[in-house]
C-alpha positions as CSV (number, residue, x, y, z in Angstrom):
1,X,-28.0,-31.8,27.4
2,X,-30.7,-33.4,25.3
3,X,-32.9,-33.2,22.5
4,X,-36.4,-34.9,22.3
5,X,-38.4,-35.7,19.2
6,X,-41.6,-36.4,20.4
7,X,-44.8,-37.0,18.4
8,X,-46.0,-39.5,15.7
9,X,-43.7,-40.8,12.3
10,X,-44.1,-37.5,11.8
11,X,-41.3,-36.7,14.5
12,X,-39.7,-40.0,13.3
13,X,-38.5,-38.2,9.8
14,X,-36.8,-35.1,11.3
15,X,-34.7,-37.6,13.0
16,X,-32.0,-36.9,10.0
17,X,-32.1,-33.3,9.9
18,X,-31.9,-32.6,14.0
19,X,-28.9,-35.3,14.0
20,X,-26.5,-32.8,12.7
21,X,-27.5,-30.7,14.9
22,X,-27.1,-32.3,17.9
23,X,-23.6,-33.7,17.1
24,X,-22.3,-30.0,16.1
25,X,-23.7,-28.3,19.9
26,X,-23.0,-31.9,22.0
27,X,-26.1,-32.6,22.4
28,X,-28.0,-36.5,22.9
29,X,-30.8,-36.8,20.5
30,X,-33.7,-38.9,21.7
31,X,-36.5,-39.9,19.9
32,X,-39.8,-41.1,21.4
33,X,-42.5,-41.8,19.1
34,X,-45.6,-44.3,18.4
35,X,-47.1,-44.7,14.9
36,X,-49.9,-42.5,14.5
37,X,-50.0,-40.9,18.5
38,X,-49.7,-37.4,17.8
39,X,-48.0,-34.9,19.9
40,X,-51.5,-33.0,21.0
41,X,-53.5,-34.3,23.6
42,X,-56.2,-35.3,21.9
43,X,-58.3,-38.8,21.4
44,X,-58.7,-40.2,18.4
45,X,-60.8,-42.2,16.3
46,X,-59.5,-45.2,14.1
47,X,-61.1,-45.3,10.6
48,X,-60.2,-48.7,10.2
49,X,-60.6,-50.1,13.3
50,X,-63.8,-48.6,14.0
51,X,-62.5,-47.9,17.5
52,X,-60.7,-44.8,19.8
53,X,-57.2,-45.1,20.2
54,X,-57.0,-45.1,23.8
55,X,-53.2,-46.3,23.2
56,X,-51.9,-43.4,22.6
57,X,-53.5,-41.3,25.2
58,X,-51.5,-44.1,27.8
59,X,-48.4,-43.5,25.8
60,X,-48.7,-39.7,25.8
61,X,-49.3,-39.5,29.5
62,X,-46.5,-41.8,30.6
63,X,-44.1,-40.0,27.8
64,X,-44.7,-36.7,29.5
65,X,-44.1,-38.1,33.0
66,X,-40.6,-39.7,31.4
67,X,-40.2,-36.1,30.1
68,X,-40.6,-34.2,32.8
69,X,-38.6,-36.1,35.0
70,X,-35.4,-36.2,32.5
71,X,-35.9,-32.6,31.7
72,X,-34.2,-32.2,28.6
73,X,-33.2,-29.2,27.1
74,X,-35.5,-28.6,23.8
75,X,-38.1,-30.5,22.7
76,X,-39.5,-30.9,19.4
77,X,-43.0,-31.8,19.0
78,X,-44.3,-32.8,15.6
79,X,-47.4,-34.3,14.4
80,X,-49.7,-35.5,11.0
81,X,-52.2,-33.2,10.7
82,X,-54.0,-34.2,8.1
83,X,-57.3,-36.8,8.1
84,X,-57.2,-37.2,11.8
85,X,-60.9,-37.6,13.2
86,X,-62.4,-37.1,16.3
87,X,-64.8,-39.1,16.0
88,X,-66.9,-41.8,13.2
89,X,-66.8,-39.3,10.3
90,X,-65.6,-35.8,11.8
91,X,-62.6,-34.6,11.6
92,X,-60.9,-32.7,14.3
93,X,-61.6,-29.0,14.5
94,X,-58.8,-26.4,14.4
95,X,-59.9,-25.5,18.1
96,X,-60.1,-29.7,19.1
97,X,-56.4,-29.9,18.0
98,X,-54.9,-26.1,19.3
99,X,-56.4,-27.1,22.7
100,X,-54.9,-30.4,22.9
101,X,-51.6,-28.9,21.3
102,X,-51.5,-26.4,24.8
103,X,-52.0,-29.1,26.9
104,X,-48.9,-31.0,25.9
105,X,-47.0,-27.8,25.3
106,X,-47.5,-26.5,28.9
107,X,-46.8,-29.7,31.0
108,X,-43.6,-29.9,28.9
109,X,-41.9,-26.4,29.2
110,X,-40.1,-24.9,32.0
111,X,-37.3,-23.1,33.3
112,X,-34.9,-26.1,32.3
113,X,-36.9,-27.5,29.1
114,X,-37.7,-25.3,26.3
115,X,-40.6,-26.4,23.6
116,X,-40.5,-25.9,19.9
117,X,-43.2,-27.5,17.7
118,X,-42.3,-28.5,13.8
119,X,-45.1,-27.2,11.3
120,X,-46.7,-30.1,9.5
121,X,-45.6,-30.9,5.8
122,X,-48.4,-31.0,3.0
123,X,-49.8,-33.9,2.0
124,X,-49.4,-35.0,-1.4
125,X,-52.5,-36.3,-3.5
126,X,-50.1,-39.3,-5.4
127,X,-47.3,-41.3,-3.6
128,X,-44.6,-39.8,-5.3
129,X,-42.4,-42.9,-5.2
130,X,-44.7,-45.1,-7.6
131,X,-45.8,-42.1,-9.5
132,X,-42.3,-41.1,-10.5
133,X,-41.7,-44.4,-11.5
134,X,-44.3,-44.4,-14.0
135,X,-43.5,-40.5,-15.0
136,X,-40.0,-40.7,-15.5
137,X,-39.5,-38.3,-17.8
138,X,-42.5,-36.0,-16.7
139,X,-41.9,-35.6,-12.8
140,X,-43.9,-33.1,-12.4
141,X,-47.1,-35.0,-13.2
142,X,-46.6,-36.4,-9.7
143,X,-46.4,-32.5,-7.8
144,X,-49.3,-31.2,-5.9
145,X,-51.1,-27.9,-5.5
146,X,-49.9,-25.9,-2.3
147,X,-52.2,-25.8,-0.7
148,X,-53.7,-29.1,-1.8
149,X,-57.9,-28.6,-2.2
150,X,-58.0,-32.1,-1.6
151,X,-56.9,-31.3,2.5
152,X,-58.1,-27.4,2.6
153,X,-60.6,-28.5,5.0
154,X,-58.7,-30.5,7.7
155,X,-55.0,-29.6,7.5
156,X,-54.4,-28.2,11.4
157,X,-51.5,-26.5,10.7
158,X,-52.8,-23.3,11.6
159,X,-53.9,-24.9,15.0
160,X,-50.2,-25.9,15.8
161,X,-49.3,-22.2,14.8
162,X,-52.0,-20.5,17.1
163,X,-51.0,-23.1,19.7
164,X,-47.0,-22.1,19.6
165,X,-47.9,-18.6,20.0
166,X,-50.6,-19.0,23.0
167,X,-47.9,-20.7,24.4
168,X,-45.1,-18.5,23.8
169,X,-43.2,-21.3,21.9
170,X,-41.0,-21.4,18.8
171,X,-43.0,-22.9,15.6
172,X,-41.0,-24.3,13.0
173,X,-42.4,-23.2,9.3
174,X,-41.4,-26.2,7.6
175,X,-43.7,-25.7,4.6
176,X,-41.9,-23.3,3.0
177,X,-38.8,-26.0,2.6
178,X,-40.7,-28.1,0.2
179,X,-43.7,-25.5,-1.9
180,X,-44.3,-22.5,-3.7
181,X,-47.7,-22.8,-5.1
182,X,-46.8,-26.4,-5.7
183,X,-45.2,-29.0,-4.1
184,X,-42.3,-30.9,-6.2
185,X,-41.7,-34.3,-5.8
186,X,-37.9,-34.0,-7.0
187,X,-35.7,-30.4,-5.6
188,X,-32.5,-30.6,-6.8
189,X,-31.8,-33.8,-8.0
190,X,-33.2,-35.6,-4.7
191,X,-36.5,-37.3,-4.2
192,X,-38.2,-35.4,-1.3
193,X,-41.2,-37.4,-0.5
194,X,-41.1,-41.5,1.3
195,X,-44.9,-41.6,0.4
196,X,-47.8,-39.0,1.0
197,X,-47.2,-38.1,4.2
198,X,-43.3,-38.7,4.9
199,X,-40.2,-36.6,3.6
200,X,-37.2,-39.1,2.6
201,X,-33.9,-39.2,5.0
202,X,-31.9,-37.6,2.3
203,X,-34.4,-34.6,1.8
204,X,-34.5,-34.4,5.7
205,X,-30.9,-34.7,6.1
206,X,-30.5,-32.1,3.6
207,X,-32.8,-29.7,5.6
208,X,-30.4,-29.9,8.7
209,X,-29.0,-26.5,8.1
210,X,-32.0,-24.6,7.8
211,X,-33.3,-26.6,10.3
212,X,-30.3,-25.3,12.7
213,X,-30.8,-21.7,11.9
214,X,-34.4,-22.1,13.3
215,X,-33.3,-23.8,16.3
216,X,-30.3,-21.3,17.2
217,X,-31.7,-19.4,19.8
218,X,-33.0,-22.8,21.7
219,X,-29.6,-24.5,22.2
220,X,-26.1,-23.2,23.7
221,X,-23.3,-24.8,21.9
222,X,-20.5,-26.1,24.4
C-alpha cells in the first residue's frame, strides 16, 4: 500500500499535504523526483545551458520501470508548467505536453495502480518572500492576477486537464486553493508562496484536508 509523488519540485511541495494522508489510511509515501524533470514524456530544452535535457528522459524511463515493477497503489503525478521550451526559443505547445502527459499516464495505470495528476499552481510575477519583506504593511502589492497575462500564453494546465480525461484519470484542481481573480501571497495569516513557483510546507500542509477529499475515492483506508 503505497503512494508515489512523482514529477519535478513540483511533486516535491505536495509532499506535506499527501503526508497526512497517508498516515491517516496506512499507507507509505514515496517520493521520486529530479529538479526540473517533469512528469510528461517530453524533451526539453535548457535556456541556460543551451542544451536538451536528455537527463531526465533517462530518469523518467528508469522511474517508470521502478514503478511498474513496485506497483503501488495511487500515483500522483505533478509537474511546472510554466516557461518550459521545446526547443531554443519555443515553448511547448498544449498538444507537445498532453501527448507526453498520456504517455506517462498509460504505462503507469493498471488494474493494481491507479493515476491521479495534481493541476499546476500559478506562477507569481514577484517572489513573494522578498516582496513581502519590503511591503510589510501593503501585502497585497506582492499578489498576482489569476490568470497572470505574464504566462497566458504557455501555462499547460489545460493540457494536463485534457490529458487526465483522455486517460480516464482523476485531475487534481489545485488552483482554486490559492486564487480568485487574484492570487494572495498571505491566506489566513500564513505565507503561501516559497518563491514564484513553489507553495510553502505550511500552506501545503494546511491543504492536506482538501487534498484528502479529492483523493477519497483512490485509496481504501485499512
Amino acid at each position: 500500500r503505497t503512494i508515489v509523488l512523482f514529477g519535478d519540485s513540483h511533486a516535491w511541495m505536495w509532499v506535506p499535504a499527501v503526508i497526512p494522508i497517508a498516515v491517516k489510511d496506512k499507507y507509505k509515501l514515496v517520493l521520486l523526483y529530479k529538479p526540473l524533470c517533469s512528469a510528461a514524456n517530453v524533451t526539453f530544452w535548457d535556456t541556460a545551458k543551451g542544451s536538451y535535457v536528455t537527463a531526465c528522459d533517462a530518469w523518467r524511463t528508469s522511474s517508470i520501470a521502478a514503478l511498474k515493477a513496485a506497483r503501488p497503489s495511487l500515483v500522483l503525478l505533478a509537474s511546472l508548467t510554466s516557461r518550459r521550451y521545446s526547443a531554443p526559443g519555443k515553448l511547448f505547445t498544449s498538444e507537445q505536453w498532453r501527448t507526453g502527459l498520456e504517455s506517462t499516464i498509460s504505462k503507469l495505470k493498471s488494474k493494481s495502480t491507479k493515476v491521479a495528476v495534481l493541476g499546476d499552481i500559478n506562477m507569481m510575477s514577484v517572489s513573494p518572500p522578498l516582496c513581502l519583506a519590503a511591503n510589510p504593511t501593503a501585502v497585497q502589492k506582492c499578489a498576482s492576477a489569476n490568470p497572470n497575462p505574464n504566462l497566458i500564453d504557455d501555462n499547460l494546465n489545460s493540457a494536463e486537464q485534457s490529458a487526465a480525461k483522455v486517460e480516464d484519470v482523476r485531475y487534481v484542481n489545485t488552483l482554486r486553493w490559492f486564487c480568485t481573480k487574484t492570487c494572495s501571497p498571505i491566506i489566513g495569516n500564513i505565507i503561501v508562496y516559497l518563491d514564484n513557483w513553489h507553495v510553502t510546507a505550511t500552506y501545503s500542509a494546511l491543504l492536506s484536508e482538501v487534498m484528502a477529499r479529492d483523493l477519497a475515492t483512490l485509496l481504501k483506508p485499512i
